[in-house]
Structures are given as C-alpha cells and as structure tokens.
C-alpha positions in Angstrom: 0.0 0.0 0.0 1.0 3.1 -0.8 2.7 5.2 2.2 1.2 8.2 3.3 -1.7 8.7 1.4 -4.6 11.3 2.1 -7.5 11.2 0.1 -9.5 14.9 0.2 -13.5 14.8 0.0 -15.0 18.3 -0.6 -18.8 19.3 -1.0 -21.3 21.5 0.4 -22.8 21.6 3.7 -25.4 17.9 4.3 -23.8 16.6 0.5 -23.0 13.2 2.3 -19.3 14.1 2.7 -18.8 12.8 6.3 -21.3 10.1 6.1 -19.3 8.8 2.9 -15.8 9.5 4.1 -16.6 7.7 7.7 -17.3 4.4 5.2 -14.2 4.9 3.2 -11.7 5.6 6.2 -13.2 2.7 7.8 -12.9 0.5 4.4 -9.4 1.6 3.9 -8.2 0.9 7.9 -7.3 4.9 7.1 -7.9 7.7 9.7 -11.2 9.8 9.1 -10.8 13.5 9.8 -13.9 16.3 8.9 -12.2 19.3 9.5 -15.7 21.4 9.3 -15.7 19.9 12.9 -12.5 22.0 14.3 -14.9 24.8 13.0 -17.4 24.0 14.4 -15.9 24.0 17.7 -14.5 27.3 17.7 -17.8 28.5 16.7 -18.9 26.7 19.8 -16.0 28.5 22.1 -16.9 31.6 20.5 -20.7 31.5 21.8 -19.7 30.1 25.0 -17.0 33.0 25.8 -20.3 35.6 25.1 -18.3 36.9 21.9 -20.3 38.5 19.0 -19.4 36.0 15.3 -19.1 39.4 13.8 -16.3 40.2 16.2 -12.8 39.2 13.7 -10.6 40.3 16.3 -12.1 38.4 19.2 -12.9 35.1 17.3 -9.6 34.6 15.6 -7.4 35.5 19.1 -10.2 32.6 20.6 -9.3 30.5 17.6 -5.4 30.5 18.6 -6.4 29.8 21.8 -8.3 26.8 21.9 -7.1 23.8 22.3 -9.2 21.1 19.7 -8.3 17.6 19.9 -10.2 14.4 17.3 -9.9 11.3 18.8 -11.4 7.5 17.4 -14.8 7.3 18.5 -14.9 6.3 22.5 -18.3 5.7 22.6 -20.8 3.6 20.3 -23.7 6.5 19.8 -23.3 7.4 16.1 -20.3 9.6 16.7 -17.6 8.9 14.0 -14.6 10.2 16.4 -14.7 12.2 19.5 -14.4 15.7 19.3 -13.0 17.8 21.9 -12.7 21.3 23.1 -10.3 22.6 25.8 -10.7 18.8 27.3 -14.2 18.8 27.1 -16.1 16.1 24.7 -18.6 18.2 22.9 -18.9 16.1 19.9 -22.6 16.7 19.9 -22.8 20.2 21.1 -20.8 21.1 18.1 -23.9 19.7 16.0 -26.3 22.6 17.4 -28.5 24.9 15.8 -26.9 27.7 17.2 -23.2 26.8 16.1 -25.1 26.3 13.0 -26.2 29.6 12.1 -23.0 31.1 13.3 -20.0 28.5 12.0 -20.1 30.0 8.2 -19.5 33.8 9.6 -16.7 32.5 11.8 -14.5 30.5 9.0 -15.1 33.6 6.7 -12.0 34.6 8.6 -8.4 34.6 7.6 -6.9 34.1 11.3 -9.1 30.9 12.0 -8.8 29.7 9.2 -5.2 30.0 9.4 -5.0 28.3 12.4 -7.5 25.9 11.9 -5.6 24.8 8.5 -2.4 24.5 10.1 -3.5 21.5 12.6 -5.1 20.1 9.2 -1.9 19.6 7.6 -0.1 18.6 10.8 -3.0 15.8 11.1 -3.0 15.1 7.6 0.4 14.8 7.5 0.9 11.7 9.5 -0.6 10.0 6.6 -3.0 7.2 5.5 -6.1 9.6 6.0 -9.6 10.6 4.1 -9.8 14.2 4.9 -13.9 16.2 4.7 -14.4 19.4 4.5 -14.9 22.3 1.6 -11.0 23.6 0.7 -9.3 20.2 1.8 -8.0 19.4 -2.1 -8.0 23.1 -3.1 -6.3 25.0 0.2 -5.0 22.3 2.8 -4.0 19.2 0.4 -3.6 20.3 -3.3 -1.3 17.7 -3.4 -4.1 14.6 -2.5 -3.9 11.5 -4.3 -7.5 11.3 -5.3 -9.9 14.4 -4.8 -13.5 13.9 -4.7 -16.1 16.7 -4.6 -19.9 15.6 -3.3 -22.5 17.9 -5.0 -26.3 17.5 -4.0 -29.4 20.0 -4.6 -30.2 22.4 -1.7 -33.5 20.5 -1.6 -31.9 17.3 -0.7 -29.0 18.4 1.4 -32.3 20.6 3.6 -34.4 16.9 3.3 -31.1 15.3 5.3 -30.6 17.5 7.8 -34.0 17.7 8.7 -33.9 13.8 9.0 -30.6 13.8 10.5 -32.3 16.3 13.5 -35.3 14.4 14.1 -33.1 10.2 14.5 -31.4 12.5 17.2 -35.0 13.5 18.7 -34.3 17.2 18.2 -36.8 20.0 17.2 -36.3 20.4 13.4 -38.5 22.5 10.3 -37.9 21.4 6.9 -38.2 24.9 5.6 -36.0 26.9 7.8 -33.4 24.0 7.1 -33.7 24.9 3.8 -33.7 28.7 4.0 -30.0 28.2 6.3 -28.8 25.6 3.4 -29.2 28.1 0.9 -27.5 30.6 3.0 -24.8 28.6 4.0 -24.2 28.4 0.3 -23.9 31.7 -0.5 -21.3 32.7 2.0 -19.3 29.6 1.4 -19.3 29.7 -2.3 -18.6 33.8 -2.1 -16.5 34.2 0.6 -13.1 35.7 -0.5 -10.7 33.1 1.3 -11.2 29.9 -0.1 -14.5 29.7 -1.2 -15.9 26.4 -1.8 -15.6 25.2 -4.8 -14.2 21.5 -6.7 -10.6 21.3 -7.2 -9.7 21.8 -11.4 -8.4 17.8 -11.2 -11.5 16.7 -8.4 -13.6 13.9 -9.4 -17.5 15.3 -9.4 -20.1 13.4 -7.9 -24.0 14.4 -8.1 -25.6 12.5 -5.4 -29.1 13.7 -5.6 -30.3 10.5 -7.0 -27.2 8.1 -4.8 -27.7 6.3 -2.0 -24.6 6.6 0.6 -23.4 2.8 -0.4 -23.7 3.9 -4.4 -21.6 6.9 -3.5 -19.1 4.8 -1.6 -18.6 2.0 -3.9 -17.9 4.5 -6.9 -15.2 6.3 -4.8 -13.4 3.1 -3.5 -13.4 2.3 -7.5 -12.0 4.9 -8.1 -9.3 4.3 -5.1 -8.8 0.9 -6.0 -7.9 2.5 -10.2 -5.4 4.1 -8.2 -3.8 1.8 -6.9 -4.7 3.2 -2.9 -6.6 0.3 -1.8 -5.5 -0.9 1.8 -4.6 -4.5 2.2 -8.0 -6.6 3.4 -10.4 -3.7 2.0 
C-alpha cells in the first residue's frame, strides 16, 4: 500500500461528505478526519465565551487559543470520532443549531482559518487519512492522491438535515433548514478566502439521486484505479 496517502472529499454543507468519508476511512483501515468539525468547535468556544461572530478580532485571538483535539470514537452513539474542546467532549454540542447559524460567519476569517488549516496539515500529514471538509483538495491538500467533490441539490441536502435532527429527537422544520442551506451556500461559495468550490483535477459526484453505499462503492473504484486500496479492503 502506498505510504502516506490522504484522500480529500469536498462538498457542500449535508452533501453526504462525512457520512461517505466515515465508510471509506473505515474500508481503507485509514484515519477519518472532517475538518468542518475544528470549526465548528470554535464556533462553539466563540458562543460560550459571550463573543459577538461578527467580532474578527475576538474570534480569531479565541481560535489561537483553543485547544481542539479528534480522537477515534470512544463511545458507540453514532459519533464517528470524538471531538473535543479545551478537554471537554462536545462532539454533539458542536452539531447545534446555534453553532449552526454562526459557524459560516466564523471560518469567513483569515486568522481561524489560518489556524485551523495548520492542525489540518499537521493531522494530515501523519498520513493514510480521508480528509472532509470544503478547501481540503483546493487550500489544505492540493497535493491529494484522489480528490473527490460531493454535490447534492439544496432540496436534498435541507431533506437530510431535517432527518438527520429528528433520528437524534431534536426539534427540526424542513423549511427553515432549507432557507440556512441556501445561505450557508452563499457565503461559502462567495466568501473571498477559499470559497468552496471542486478542485480543477477533483472527481464530481452528483448525489441527488445516490444512496450513501452507491456513493461509496464508486469512490473506492476509483481508489482501488489508483492503486490506494488498503490491504484486506
């Protein structure tokens, strides 16, 4: 197998990236990382410390400051690693409505997102890894071996959130999912440090009309063309 290989799956918000790179990591025996979750928790340390998301200043000094640690899963309740912040497991609290509506705003900026892409590479470095987010193959790993961008309709991506909220029994409305979806689009796709977008060499996949195992089996294809394909997958 080859050594140190990272494999960099991009899309938009609820495009099936995580669920699909959880699979593949686990298929491979490779380590799964979705770096919209180191986000997420700043967003998270942000609301907790009081500060305002429109605050730069405040929320990139709080983004140097953090201390964010992704760990293998230590508990069997749907959680595809634990996430923690400042020692504290808040792998579902980073999930919440309110990080939500906030997390775009906060990695608009150049000074988390500086920091937050310099633990990426230092993870992603170690090798053997399947990397989510939405700049992994154009910002943090340009250099990937095989970069795979998710695309799904706003319709869909709203229709699996909402059904994402409700298996964790929490209050969820279809059309104000799909309202923050759209939004969520905008500023990511507009946003003038790297907007989301599919690497010029990324592999395309429409998954309005794929189910999570159709999306899977095409990428590890695709992996296994490559030559990637960990021994026993």
């Amino acid at each position: 197998m080859i050594s140190k290989t990272t494999i960099a799956i991009d899309g938009p918000a609820a495009s099936g990236k995580s669920t699909v790179g959880g699979k593949i990591a686990q298929q491979l025996g490779f380590l799964f990382f979705d770096t919209g979750i180191m986000y997420r928790a700043v967003t998270l340390a942000v609301l907790q410390a009081g500060i305002d998301p429109m605050d730069e200043t405040s929320v990139c000094a709080i983004a140097n400051r953090v201390d964010i640690d992704i760990l293998p899963p230590g508990k069997a309740d749907g959680r595809k690693a634990d996430v923690f912040l400042d020692g504290r497991d808040v792998t579902w609290e980073v999930r919440s409505r309110e990080v939500e509506g906030s997390v775009s705003q906060v990695s608009t900026y150049k000074g988390v997102r500086d920091a937050m892409t310099a633990q990426q590479r230092r993870i992603g470095q170690r090798g053997n890894v399947v990397m989510v987010g939405r700049d992994i193959g154009t910002v943090v790993f340009p250099d990937a071996d095989l970069k795979i961008y998710l695309e799904a309709s706003a319709n869909v991506r709203a229709r699996r959130r909402y059904e994402e909220l409700l298996d964790r029994n929490q209050p969820a409305d279809y059309e104000n999912i799909l309202m923050a979806t759209r939004q969520r689009d905008e500023i990511d796709k507009n946003r003038t440090i790297a907007p989301l977008r599919p690497a010029d060499d990324a592999v395309i996949l429409d998954t309005d009309d794929l189910t999570i195992d159709e999306v899977v089996q095409g990428i590890l294809k695709l992996i296994k063309e490559k030559g990637i394909m960990a021994e026993g997958a």
